[in-house]
C-alpha positions in Angstrom: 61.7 -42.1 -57.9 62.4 -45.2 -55.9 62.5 -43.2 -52.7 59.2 -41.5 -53.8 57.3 -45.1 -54.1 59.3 -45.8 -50.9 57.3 -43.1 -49.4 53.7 -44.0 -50.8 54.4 -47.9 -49.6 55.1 -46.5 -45.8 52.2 -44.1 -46.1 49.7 -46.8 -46.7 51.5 -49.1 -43.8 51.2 -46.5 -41.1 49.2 -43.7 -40.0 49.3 -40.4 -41.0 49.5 -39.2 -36.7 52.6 -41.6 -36.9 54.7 -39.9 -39.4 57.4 -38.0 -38.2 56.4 -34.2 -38.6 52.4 -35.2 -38.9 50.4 -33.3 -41.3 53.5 -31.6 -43.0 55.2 -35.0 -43.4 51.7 -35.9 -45.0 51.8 -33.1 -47.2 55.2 -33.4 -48.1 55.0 -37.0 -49.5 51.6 -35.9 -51.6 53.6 -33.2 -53.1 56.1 -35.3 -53.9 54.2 -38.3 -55.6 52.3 -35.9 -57.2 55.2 -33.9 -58.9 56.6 -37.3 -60.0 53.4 -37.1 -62.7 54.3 -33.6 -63.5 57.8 -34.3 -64.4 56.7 -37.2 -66.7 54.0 -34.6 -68.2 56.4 -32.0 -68.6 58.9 -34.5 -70.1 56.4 -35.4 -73.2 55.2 -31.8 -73.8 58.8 -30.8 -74.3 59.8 -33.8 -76.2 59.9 -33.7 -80.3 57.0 -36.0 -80.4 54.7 -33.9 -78.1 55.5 -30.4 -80.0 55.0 -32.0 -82.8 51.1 -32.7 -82.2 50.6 -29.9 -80.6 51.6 -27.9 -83.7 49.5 -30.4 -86.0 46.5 -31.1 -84.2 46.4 -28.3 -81.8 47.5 -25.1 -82.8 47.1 -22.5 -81.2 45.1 -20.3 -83.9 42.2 -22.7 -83.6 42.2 -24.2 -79.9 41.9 -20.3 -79.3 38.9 -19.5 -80.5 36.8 -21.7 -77.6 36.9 -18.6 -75.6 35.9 -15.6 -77.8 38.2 -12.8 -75.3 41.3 -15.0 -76.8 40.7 -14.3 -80.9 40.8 -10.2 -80.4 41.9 -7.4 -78.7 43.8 -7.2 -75.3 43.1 -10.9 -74.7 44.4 -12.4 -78.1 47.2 -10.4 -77.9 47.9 -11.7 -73.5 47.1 -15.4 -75.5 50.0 -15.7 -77.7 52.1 -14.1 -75.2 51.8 -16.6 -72.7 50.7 -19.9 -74.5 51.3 -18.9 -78.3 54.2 -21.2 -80.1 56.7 -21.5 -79.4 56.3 -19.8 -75.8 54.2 -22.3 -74.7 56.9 -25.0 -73.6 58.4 -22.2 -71.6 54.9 -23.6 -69.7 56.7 -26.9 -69.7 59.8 -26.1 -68.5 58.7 -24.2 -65.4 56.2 -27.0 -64.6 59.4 -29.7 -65.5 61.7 -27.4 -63.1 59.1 -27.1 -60.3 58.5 -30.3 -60.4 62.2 -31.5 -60.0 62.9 -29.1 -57.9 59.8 -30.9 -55.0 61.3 -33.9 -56.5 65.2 -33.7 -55.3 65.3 -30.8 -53.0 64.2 -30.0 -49.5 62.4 -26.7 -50.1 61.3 -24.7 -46.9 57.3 -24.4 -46.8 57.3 -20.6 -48.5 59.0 -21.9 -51.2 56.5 -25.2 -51.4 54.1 -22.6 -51.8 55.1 -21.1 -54.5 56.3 -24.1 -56.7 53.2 -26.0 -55.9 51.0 -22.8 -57.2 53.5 -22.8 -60.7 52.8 -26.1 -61.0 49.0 -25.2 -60.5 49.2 -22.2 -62.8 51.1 -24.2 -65.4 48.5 -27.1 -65.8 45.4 -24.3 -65.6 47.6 -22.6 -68.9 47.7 -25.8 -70.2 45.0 -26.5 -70.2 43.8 -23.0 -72.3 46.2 -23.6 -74.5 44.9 -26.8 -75.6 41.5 -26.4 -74.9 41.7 -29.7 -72.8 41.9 -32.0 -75.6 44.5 -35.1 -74.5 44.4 -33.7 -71.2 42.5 -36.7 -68.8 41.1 -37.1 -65.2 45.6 -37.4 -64.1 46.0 -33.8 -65.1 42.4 -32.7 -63.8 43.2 -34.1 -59.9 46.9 -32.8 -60.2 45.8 -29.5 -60.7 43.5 -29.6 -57.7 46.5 -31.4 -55.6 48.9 -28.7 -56.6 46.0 -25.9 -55.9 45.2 -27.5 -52.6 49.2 -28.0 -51.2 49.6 -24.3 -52.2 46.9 -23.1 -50.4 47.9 -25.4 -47.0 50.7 -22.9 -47.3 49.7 -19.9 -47.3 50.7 -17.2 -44.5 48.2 -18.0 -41.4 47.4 -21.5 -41.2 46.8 -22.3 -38.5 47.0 -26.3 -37.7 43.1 -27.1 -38.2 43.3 -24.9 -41.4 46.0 -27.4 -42.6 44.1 -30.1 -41.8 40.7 -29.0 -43.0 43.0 -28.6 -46.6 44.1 -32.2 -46.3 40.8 -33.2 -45.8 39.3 -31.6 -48.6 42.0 -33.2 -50.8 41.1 -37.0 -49.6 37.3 -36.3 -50.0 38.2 -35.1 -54.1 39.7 -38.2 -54.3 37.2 -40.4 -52.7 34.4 -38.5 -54.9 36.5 -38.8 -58.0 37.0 -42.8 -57.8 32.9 -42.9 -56.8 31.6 -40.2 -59.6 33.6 -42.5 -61.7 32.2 -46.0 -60.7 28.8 -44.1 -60.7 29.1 -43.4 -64.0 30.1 -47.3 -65.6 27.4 -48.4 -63.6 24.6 -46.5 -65.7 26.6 -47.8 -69.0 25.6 -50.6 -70.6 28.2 -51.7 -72.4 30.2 -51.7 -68.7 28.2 -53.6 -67.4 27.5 -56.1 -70.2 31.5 -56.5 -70.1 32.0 -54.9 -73.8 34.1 -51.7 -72.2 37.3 -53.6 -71.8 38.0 -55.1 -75.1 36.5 -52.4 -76.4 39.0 -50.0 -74.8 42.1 -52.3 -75.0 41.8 -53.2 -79.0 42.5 -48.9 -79.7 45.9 -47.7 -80.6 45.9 -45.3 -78.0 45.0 -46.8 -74.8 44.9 -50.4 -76.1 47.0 -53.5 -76.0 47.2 -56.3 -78.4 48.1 -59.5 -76.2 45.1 -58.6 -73.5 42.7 -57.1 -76.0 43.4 -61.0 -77.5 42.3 -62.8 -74.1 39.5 -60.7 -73.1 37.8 -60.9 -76.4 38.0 -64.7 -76.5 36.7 -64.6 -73.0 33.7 -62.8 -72.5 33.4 -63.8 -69.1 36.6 -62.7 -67.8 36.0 -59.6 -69.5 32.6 -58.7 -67.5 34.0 -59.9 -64.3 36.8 -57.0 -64.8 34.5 -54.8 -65.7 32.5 -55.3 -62.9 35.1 -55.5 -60.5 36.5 -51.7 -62.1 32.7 -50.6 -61.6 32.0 -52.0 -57.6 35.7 -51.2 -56.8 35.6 -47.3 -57.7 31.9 -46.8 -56.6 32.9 -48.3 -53.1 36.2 -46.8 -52.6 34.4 -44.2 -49.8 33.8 -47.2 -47.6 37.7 -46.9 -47.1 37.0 -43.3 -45.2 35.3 -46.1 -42.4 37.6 -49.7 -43.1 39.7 -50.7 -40.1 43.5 -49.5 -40.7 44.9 -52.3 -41.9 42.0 -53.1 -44.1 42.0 -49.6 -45.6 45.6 -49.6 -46.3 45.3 -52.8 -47.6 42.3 -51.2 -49.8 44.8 -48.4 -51.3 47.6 -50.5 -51.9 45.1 -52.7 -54.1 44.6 -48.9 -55.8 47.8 -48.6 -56.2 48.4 -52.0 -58.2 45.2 -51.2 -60.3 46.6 -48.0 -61.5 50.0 -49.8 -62.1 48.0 -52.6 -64.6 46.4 -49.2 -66.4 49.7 -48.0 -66.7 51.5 -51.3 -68.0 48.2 -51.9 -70.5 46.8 -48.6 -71.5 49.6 -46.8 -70.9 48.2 -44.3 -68.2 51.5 -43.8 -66.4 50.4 -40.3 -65.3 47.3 -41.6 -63.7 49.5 -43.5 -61.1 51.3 -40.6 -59.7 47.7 -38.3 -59.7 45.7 -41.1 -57.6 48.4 -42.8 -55.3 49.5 -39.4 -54.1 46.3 -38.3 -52.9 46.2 -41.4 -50.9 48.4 -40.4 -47.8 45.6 -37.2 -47.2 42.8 -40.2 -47.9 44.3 -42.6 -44.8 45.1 -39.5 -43.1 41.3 -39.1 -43.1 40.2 -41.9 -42.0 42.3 -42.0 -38.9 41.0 -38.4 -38.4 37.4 -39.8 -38.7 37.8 -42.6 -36.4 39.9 -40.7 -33.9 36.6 -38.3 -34.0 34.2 -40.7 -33.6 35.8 -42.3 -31.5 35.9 -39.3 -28.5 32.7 -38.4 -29.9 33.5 -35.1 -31.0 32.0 -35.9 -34.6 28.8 -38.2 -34.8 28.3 -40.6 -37.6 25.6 -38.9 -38.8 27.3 -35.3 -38.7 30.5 -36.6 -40.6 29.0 -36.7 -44.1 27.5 -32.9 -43.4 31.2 -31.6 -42.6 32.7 -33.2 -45.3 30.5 -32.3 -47.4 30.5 -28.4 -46.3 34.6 -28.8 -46.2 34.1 -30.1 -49.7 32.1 -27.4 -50.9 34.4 -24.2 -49.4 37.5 -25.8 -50.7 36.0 -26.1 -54.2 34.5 -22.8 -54.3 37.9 -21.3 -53.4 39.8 -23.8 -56.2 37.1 -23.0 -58.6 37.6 -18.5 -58.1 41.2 -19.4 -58.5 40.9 -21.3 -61.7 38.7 -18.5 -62.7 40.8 -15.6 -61.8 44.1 -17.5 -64.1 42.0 -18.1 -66.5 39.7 -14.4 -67.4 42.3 -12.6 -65.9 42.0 -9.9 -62.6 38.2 -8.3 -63.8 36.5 -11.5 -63.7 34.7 -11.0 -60.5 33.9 -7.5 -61.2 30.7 -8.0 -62.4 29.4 -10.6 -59.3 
């Protein structure tokens, strides 16, 4: 692990055209960081703590019967096969081997491939199995990391293919961080400061000793607030910050997401975000290297990310579909 945050300290110092082995080396230390998260995932599914709720709160007889192909026939019967107790931390364990596997060996890139799509299969039946109750924005951006690596690696890539991936991976990122800003600005109670002691005096994500100074201090509370609110909606301006400004923007990131995982106990959230920050500085060196020979104008930049954006998503999305309906669920389309 300390090698791993070695790795996301060095990819926010340098650039991406720096690192030894370029866009692999990239995708090697997103992997990486990103499996980190799986591992810990994996590790509470399996534990006596995690079955345990999962067997209370969330059996499977009842998260089933969301999707109506799961509570008869062919499709009830495929269900419990795959996610019904107790088969369903066999899910765990393949996710908690992938991920150790990225973790503390040097896999050749086939082999990448096909952890990085069990890991992405795993969190998909996961997330079926529960419905996505107590799954969270960490688990949804994994998913999509793991789905994106995997499909860098597929048979035929050529170099701007690998790249194009990359990029598509550092725009989810900056649009998750934004979507999320956007979204605590039109609130309220974020913006009249009431979110964080409101979120920090729960038992789940709370904690007693800052839910204690934030309530006595309405203004410190408002100004964090705030500062959460402007610093998510304006993480895109990194995609166009000097280097060392930008890397000095992510490794500010990085610290938030270490204070929500110290205070609210969103330790998985870490490993999701930081990891996609090696393919987000990796972008913005691509962009200014662009603009800069004047193959890509200012104003054309937004339309190819945005068209990137949309191809990538559309293949992630048939994919999801495809695990999740099984092989006939184009058939009608």
């Amino acid at each position: 692990m300390r090698k791993t945050i070695g790795r996301l300290g060095r990819a926010v110092t340098r650039s991406p055209g720096a690192q030894p082995g370029g866009v692999d080396e990239v995708w090697r230390t997103v992997e990486r960081m990103t499996a980190v998260g799986a591992v810990i995932g994996a590790v509470e599914q399996l534990s006596s703590t995690g079955r345990r709720s999962r067997e209370e709160i969330l059996p499977w007889p009842v998260t089933r019967t969301r999707l109506k192909r799961l509570t008869s026939g062919p499709g009830r019967r495929i269900g419990d096969a795959v996610v019904g107790p107790p088969r369903d931390h066999v899910v765990a364990a393949v996710k908690l081997a992938a991920g150790l596997r990225l973790l503390l060996g040097r896999p050749g890139h086939t082999e990448r491939g096909i952890l990085l799509a069990s890991l992405a299969t795993a969190n998909v039946v996961n997330h079926l199995r529960v419905g996505g109750y107590g799954m969270d924005g960490s688990d949804h951006l994994s998913t999509v990391t793991f789905a994106a690596a995997a499909l860098d690696k597929l048979p035929g890539n050529t170099p701007s293919d690998r790249r194009a991936v990359l990029s598509f991976l550092a725009a989810q990122s900056v649009l998750a961080y934004a979507t999320s800003g956007l979204v605590k600005l039109t609130s309220p109670t974020w913006r009249g400061g009431d979110a964080i002691p409101g979120v920090l005096r729960t038992r789940t994500y709370g904690d007693r000793g800052l839910f204690s100074v934030v309530r006595s201090q309405p203004v410190l509370a408002k100004g964090m607030a705030w500062s959460v609110i402007l610093t998510e909606t304006l993480f895109p301006v990194v995609l166009v910050l000097p280097p060392r400004w930008a890397r000095a923007s992510l490794a500010a990131g990085a610290a938030f997401h270490l204070a929500n995982g110290r205070y609210m106990g969103l330790n998985r959230f870490f490993w999701a975000f930081t990891a996609t920050y090696p393919a987000v500085d990796f972008l913005r060196a691509e962009l200014a290297g662009a603009a800069r020979t004047g193959t890509l104008t200012p104003s054309a930049a937004p339309a190819a990310l945005s068209a990137a954006l949309s191809a990538a998503s559309n293949a992630l999305t048939t994919a999801s579909t495809a695990l999740t309906t099984g092989p006939n669920a184009g058939a009608s389309r």
